[in-house]
Structures are given as structure tokens and as C-alpha cells.
N, C-alpha and C positions, 0 to 999 in steps of 0.2 A: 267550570271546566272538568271538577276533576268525578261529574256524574255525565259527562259524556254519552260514552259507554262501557259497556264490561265487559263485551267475548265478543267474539264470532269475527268474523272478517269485514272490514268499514266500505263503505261507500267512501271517494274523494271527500265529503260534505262532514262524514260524520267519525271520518278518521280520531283516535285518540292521539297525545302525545305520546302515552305509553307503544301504539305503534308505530308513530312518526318515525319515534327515535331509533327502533329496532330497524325497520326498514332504510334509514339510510345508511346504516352501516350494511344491510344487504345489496345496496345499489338496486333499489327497488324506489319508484317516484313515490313522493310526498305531495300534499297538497298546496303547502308554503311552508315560508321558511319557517324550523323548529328551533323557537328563541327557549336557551335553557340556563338562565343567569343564578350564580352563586350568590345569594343574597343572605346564606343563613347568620355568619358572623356579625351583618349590619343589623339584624335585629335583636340576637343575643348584647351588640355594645349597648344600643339603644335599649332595653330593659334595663341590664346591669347600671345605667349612668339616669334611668329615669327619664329619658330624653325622647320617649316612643311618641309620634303622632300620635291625638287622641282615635283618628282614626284604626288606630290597631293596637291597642291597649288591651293587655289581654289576648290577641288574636297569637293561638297556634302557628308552628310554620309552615305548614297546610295550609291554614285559613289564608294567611299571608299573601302562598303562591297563589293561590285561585282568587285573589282580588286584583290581582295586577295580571292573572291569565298567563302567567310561566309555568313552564316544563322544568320539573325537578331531577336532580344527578342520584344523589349519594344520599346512600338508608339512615347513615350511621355522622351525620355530616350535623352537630348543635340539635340535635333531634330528642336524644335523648332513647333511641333505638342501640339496642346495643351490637357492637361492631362482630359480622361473621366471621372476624378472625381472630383467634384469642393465642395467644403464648401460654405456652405449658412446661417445667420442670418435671425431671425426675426424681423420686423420695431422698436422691444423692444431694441436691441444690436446696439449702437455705435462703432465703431471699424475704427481708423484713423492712420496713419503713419507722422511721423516726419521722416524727411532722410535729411542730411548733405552728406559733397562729402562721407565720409568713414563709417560712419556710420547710424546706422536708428534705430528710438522705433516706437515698434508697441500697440497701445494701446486699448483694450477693456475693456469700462464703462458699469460698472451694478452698480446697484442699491445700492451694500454694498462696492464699493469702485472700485478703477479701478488694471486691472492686465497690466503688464507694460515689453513687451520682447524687450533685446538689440539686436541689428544684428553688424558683424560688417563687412565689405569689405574687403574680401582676397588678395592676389596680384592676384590671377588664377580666379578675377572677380568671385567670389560666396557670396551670403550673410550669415554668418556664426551665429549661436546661441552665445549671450557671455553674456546674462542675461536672464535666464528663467523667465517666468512671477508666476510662480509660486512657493513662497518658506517656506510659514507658512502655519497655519491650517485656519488662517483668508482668505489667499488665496484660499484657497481649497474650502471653502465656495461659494469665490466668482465664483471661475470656477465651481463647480456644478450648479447654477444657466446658467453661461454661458450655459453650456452644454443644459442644457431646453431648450436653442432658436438656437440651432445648428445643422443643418442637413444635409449629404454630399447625394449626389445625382450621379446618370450616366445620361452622355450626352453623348445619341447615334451619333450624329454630330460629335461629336469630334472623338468618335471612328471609324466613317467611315473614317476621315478626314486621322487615323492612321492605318486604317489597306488598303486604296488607298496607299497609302506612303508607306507601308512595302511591300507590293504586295507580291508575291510569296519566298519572302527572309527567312520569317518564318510565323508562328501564330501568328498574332496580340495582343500581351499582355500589360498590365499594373498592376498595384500594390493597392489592397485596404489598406483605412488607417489601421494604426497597431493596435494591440488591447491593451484592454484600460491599460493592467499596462505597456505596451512597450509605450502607448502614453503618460502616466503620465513619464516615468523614461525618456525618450529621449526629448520628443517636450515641454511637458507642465511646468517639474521642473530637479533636479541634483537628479539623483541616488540616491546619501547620502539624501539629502531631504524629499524623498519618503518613501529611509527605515526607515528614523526616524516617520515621519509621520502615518506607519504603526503599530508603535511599539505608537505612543500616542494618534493614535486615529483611529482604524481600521475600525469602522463604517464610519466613515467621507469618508474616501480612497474610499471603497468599494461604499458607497452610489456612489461617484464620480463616479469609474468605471462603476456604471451602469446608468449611465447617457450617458455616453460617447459609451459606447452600444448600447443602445438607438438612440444615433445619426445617428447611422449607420444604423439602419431599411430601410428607404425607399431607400438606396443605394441598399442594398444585393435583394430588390424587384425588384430594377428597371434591376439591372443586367442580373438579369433570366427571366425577363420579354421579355427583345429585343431579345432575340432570336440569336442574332449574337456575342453572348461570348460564346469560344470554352476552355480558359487557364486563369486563374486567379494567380496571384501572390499574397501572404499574405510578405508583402515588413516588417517585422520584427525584420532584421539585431540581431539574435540574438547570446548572448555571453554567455554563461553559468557563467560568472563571476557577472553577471546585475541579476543573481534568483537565486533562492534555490530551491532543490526538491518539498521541499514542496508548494513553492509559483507558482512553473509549475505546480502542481496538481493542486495548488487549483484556480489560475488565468488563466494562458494560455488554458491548455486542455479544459475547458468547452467551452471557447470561439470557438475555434477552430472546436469541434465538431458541435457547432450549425450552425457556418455560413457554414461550409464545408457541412454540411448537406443542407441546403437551394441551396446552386452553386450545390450537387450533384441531386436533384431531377430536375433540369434543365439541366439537361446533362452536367455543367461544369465540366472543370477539375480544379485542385488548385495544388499549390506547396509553401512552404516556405520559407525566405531567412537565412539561419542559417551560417553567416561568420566571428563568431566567435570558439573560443574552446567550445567545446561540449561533451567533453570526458561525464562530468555526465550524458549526457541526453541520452548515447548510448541505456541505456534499454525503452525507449520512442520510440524510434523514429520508430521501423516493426509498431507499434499500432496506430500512430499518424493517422485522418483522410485525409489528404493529401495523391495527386495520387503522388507528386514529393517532393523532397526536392534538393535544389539550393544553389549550394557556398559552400558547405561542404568543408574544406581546411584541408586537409591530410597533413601528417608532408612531409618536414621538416618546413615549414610553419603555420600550426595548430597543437595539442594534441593529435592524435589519425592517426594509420597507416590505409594505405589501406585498409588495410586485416578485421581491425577491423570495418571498416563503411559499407564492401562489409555483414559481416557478422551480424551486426547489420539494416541494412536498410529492410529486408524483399525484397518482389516485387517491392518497391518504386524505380520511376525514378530517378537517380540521372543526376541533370544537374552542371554542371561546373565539377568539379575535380582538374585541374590541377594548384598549388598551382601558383598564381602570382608571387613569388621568382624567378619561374624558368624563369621568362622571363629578369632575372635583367641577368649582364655579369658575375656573381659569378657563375653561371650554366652554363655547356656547351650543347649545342643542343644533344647531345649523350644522357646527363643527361636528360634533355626535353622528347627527345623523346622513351627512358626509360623509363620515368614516364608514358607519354602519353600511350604506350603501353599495362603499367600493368595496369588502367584504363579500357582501351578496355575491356583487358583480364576476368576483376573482374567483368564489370558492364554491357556489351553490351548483349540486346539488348535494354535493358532497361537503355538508357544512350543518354544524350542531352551533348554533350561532350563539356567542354568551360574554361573557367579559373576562379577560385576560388579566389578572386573575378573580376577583372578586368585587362587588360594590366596596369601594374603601369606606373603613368602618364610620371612620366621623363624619361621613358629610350628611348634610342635613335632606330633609325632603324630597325637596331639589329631585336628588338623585333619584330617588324611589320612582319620580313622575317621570324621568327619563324615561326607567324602566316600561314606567306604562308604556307611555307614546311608542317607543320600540317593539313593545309586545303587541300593540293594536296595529304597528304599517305592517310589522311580519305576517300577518292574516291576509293583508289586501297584497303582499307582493304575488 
């Protein structure tokens, strides 16, 4: 697949995914449907545990997609390409790591005291959150000041480095950081923390949050600036169970609109990762500023049927759909491609067709050949 072609404008025949993908975020026809499944973690588990088909033993995650004939996301995604967006301090922020074999604290000194995150080493080799650095208001304090000396940036480098590497497989995409109450409730403190926090001292929160805004300024510049970002991910992971209506009013949506606005006067596009239940936020989501919405998982696996997210999404692209359940041995390929089906049927043409959220890592083979079979009927629909 992924020697197709390389420029010029395609015949239906000899269309690439790379412009599959672009065009149906334009509302410009495709020639079938563009299947673009997250496979990279099932084959990082499957090396790490020794458990890889001999069939792909050794094979890259390149080699990988173009034997099963899928459409790739994300540059920076178990690739080992390094991510376009980097965090930066200024010469005021000390920030040092302590790491033993299994575990590691990461520490950043300021001025009112230090904030202090545990990691801890999973067996499937990942460094895991297991002490937020932030858990009182005395904290808060100190990460607002953080936030003052912090600023994430776009390295056009890296994104050449990843959209060489993806070639023709898809749109060269990555994930801006989340916004600031998804970066307070996941990366910075515990959920329960925040909400408590909000309930005793809401200016403090809020102060923080727009600090944490703020940081992101010369990122969302630089972004539009280079000229060579076509797809933006708002990387979010959200849960409807993590907010309330009213805290999606009053936090998410403003966020959203501004930076969405800034990627749209440069001709980007944006999509957001929502892969949890979302049943509440169905009346949100035709209005939402985003050209796509990503990972929506339709029952039996998430809250909300088909019918209802074809009917709630407006014109919005939906990418993924197909709940990960179905790729475990409790579903049979009949069931799968069932599903698969009534997707097409709901969302196409406006549809980046993929699995909601990822191949689950341990299933065996199995899965992989789903993938195929999926990827060969999506040529002939």
C-alpha cells in the first residue's frame, strides 16, 4: 500500500490513504471506505511478552500496516518517532527524576515548595501515574506558579521526521496537550482531588487553569504557523463520568472553541478523543467546534446505540466506531462484521472507519485476521 503513490492528484483507482484521509475531512468523495485501526499497542504487548505471530516477528509498525493493508493515525503513537510537541521550562524551574529498577519520582522545585509525581513500571514496560504531584490547595499554588515557567512548543523536525515515517498510510497526526481541567483531573491530581478543590476554592482551580492555557499559547502559534499541519487531535480521553454539564459548559467548551478557532483560520482540521460513556453530552456534541469526533464506542461496549450517535453527531466525522469488544473471542466475525456494516451504513461518507478504541492488547491472532477481513470488504464496499 504504502508505495501506491507519492504526489500529484489520484485517479478513484489510484487514490492513496494519505489522501483518502485528507479528503474526507474536506467533504470531497473517497473511493471506499478508509479503514484506519489503532493497532500499534497490540504489537508493542505482543513483542514485550514474546507472544508475536511468526508471521511478524521482527516486522516494523510500517511493515505491520501494509500487510494487513490499514491506514495509519498518529506519528508519535509506539513508533518510536519523537512527539511534535515538547514541554519546556524556564532557567527559574528545576525539575529532576529519581528512577530505581521499578519505580521513578519526578520532581519540580519552585519557590513555595516542591511538587513530587510517583511512576511506577508496569509488566507491559510503561511508566504508570501512582502518585499525582498534586493534592492540596497548598499544591495548587505551587503548580500555578509552575505553569508561569511552562511552555509547550511545535517542532516542525520532528513532524517531518513523522509524517516521512507515515508516508502515504494516512495524514500525519498527533495529539495537542489536553485542556486545562482534563490536565488538572488526569496528569496533574486524582479526579476526587480536583472536585474537592473546586468546591473549596474555585478561584485558585480556575486561576490555575488559565495558566495552564496560557502555556499552550506559543504551541497553537507555532502549529498554524508551519504550514504543514493538515489534522489535529484534541488527545482528551473523555468520560462523561470525569464532568458535569455544567463543568463542560463552563470549562471544556470555551477551551475548545478558541483553540479550534485559531487551527481553523489556518486551514486545520481538529477532531477529539471522547472513549468513554458520553450518553450526557449527546446534546453537545452536532455544536461542538471540531470537524471530527474519535473513539465514540457504541454499546455493547459503551452507553449509547448507534442510531443514537449517527443522530446526535450532525456532519461531524466520526472516526473509529467499532467497539474493541468485538475483537475479543466472545464476538463472532458474523457479529463484527454486523456491526462493521451498520457503521458504514449510519456514517459513510463521513467516516475514518477504526476501532473504538484500540485492538485489545492480549487477544490473540484471532483479532489481527479480523483486521484483515475488514480491511479487504472496505475496498469492495
Amino acid at each position: 500500500m504504502s508505495g501506491r503513490r507519492t504526489s500529484g492528484e489520484s485517479t478513484a483507482d489510484e487514490m492513496t490513504f494519505r489522501e483518502m484521509n485528507l479528503r474526507i475531512f474536506q467533504g470531497r468523495p473517497v473511493p471506499h471506505v478508509l479503514f484506519q485501526p489503532r493497532m500499534e499497542p497490540w504489537l508493542h504487548w505482543h513483542r514485550i511478552f514474546d507472544r508475536l505471530p511468526p508471521r511478524y516477528e521482527g516486522a516494523s509498525v510500517t511493515e505491520f500496516y501494509d500487510d494487513l493493508d490499514c491506514s495509519m493515525r498518529y506519528i508519535h503513537y509506539y513508533t518510536d518517532v519523537p512527539d511534535p510537541v515538547v514541554r519546556r521550562f524556564t532557567p527559574r524551574v528545576t525539575v529532576y527524576e529519581q528512577t530505581g529498577e521499578d519505580a521513578k519520582r519526578i520532581v519540580y522545585e519552585t519557590p513555595y515548595g516542591d511538587l513530587v509525581e510517583k511512576q511506577k513500571l508496569t509488566v507491559d514496560d510503561t511508566w504508570r501515574t501512582v502518585g499525582f504531584p498534586v493534592r492540596t490547595l497548598d499544591d495548587l499554588k505551587r503548580l500555578r506558579w509552575l505553569c508561569g515557567e511552562m511552555t509547550y512548543h511545535f517542532v516542525e523536525e520532528n513532524f517531518r521526521q513523522g509524517s516521512d515515517f507515515i508516508g502515504e498510510r494516512g495524514e500525519p497526526q498527533f495529539w495537542v496537550p489536553k485542556s486545562p481541567y482534563q490536565a488538572l483531573a488526569q496528569i496533574w491530581m486524582k479526579l476526587e482531588d480536583l472536585v474537592y478543590a473546586l468546591a473549596d476554592d474555585r478561584d485558585l482551580v480556575e486561576e490555575v487553569m488559565d495558566a495552564i492555557d496560557a502555556s499552550y499559547d506559543p504551541l497553537y502559534e507555532e502549529i498554524v504557523s508551519s504550514g504543514r499541519v493538515r489534522i489535529v487531535n484534541f488527545g482528551e480521553n473523555i468520560h462523561d463520568q470525569l464532568i458535569s454539564p455544567r463543568y463542560w459548559e463552563r470549562y471544556f467548551i470555551p477551551f475548545y472553541e478558541k483553540r479550534c478557532a485559531q487551527l481553523k483560520k489556518g486551514g486545520i482540521y481538529s477532531h477529539v478523543h471522547i472513549d468513554g460513556y458520553f450518553c450526557s453530552l449527546l446534546p453537545y456534541l452536532a455544536d461542538l467546534p471540531f470537524d471530527g469526533l474519535e473513539a465514540l464506542t457504541p454499546e455493547p461496549q459503551g452507553d449509547v446505540a448507534l442510531e443514537e450517535m449517527a443522530a446526535a453527531m450532525g456532519d461531524k466525522v466520526l472516526l473509529d466506531g467499532i467497539p474493541a469488544v468485538m475483537f475479543m473471542p466472545q464476538y463472532s466475525r458474523d457479529e463484527l462484521m454486523e456491526m462493521t456494516e451498520r457503521i458504514v451504513e449510519l456514517f459513510y461518507p463521513r467516516l475514518i472507519l477504526g476501532i473504538s478504541d484500540e485492538v485489545p492488547e492480549g487477544t490473540d491472532v484471532e483479532a489481527i485476521e479480523r483486521i484483515r477481513a475488514i480491511a479487504a470488504w472496505c475496498r469492495d464496499v
